[in-house]
C-alpha positions in Angstrom: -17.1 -12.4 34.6 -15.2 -11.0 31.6 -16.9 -10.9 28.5 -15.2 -9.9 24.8 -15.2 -9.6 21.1 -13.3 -8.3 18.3 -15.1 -6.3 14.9 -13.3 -6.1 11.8 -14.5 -2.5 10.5 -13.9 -1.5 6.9 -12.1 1.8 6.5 -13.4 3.6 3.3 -10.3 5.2 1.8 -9.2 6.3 -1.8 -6.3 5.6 -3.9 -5.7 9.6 -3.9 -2.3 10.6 -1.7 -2.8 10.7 1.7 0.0 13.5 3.4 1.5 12.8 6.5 -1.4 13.3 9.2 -4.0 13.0 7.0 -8.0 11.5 8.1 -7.8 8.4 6.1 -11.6 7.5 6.0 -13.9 8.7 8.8 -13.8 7.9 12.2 -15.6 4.9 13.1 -17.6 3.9 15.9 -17.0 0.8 17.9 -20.4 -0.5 19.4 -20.2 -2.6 22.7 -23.4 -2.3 24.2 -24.3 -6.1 23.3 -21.6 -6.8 25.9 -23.3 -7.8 29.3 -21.9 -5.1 32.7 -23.0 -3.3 35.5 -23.4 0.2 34.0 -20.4 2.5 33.7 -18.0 -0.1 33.2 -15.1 0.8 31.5 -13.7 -1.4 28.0 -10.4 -2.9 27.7 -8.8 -2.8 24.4 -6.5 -5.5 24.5 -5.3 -5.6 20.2 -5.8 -3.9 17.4 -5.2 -5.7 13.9 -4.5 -3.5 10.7 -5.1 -4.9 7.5 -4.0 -3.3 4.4 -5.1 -5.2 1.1 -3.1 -2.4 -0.8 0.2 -4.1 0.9 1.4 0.0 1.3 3.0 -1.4 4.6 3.5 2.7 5.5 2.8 3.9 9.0 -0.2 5.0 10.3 -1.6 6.0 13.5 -5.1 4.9 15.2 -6.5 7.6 17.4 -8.8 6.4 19.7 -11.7 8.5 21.4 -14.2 8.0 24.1 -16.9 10.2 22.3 -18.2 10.6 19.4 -16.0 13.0 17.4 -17.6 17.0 16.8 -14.8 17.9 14.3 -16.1 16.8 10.9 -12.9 16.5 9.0 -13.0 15.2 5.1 -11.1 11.9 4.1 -7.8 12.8 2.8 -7.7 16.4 5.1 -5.4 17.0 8.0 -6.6 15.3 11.0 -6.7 18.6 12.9 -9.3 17.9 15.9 -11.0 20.8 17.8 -10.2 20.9 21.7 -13.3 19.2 22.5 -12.0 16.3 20.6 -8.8 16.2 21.7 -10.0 16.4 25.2 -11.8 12.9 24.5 -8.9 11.4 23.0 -7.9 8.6 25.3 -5.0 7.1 23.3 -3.1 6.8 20.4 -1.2 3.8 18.6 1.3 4.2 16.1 1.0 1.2 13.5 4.5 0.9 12.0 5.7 -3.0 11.7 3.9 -5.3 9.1 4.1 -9.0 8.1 3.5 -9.6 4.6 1.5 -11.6 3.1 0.3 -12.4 -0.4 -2.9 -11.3 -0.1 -2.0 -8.2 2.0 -0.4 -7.0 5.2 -1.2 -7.0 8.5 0.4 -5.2 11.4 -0.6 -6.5 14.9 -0.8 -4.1 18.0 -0.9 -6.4 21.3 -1.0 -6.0 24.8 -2.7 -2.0 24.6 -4.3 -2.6 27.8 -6.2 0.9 27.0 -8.8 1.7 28.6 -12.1 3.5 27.3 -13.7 5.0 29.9 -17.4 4.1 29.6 -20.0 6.5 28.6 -23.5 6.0 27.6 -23.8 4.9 24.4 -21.3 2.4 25.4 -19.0 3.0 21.9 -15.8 4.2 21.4 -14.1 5.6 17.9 -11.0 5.2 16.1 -9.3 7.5 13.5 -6.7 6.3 11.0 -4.4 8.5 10.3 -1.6 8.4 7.8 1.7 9.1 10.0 3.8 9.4 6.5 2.9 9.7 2.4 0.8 6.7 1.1 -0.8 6.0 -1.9 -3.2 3.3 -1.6 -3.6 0.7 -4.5 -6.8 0.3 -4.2 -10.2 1.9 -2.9 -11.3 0.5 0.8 -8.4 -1.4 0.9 -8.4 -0.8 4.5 -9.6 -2.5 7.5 -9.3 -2.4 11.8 -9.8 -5.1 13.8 -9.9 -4.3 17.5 -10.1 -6.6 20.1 -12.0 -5.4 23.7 -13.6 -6.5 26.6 -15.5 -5.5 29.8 -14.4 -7.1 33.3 
């Protein structure tokens, strides 16, 4: 039986200027233990939303990892993961189209079908990263919304 959920995480960025392949935040953890398997199962990512309340509508790319990140790396620093981190990178999403809205836009990733290979604490992480210049309007104006589940 498949079970799933979806987590809107807060990304804590500034409204300094973020370079192309910039950290914007910290990585965040994605918890998934509440979710019922037979140990070692792996999690399906199906969708990841990205909300910016700033409305910078730039591109961005979400890095997504199946450990817990060794590299610490300051928000607003080049995203430049050691080897151990980039061996546990197990995808990466470029986040380029937005719809607009009044209160914000939102750009819509479907049908990732990535899978996180499972591991022991049963989490994965994402990075934001800038993939060109933006200048947020406001401070934690930023937010991920993935969408996973375990078969």
């Amino acid at each position: 039986m498949s079970q799933g959920e979806s987590k809107l995480i807060s990304i804590a960025n500034t409204t300094d200027a973020y370079a192309s392949g910039d950290l914007i935040g910290q990585p965040v953890a994605v918890d998934v233990s509440n979710l019922k398997s037979a140990g070692g199962q792996s999690v399906l990512i199906q969708s990841i939303n990205v909300i910016d309340a700033s409305k910078s509508g730039k591109q961005m790319r979400l890095v997504i990892l199946d450990a817990a990140p060794t590299t610490v790396i300051a928000d607003n620093a080049a995203y430049e993961p050691n080897i151990a981190d980039v061996r546990a990178i197990s995808d990466i999403v470029s986040v380029s189209s937005w719809n607009q809205f009044n209160a914000g836009f939102v750009a819509i990733q479907r049908q990732l079908a990535l899978t996180v290979p499972g591991n022991q604490n049963r989490r994965f992480w994402i990075a934001l990263v800038a993939a060109e210049a933006i200048t947020f309007s406001s401070a934690n104006a930023v937010s991920i919304k993935p969408s996973y589940y375990i078969d």
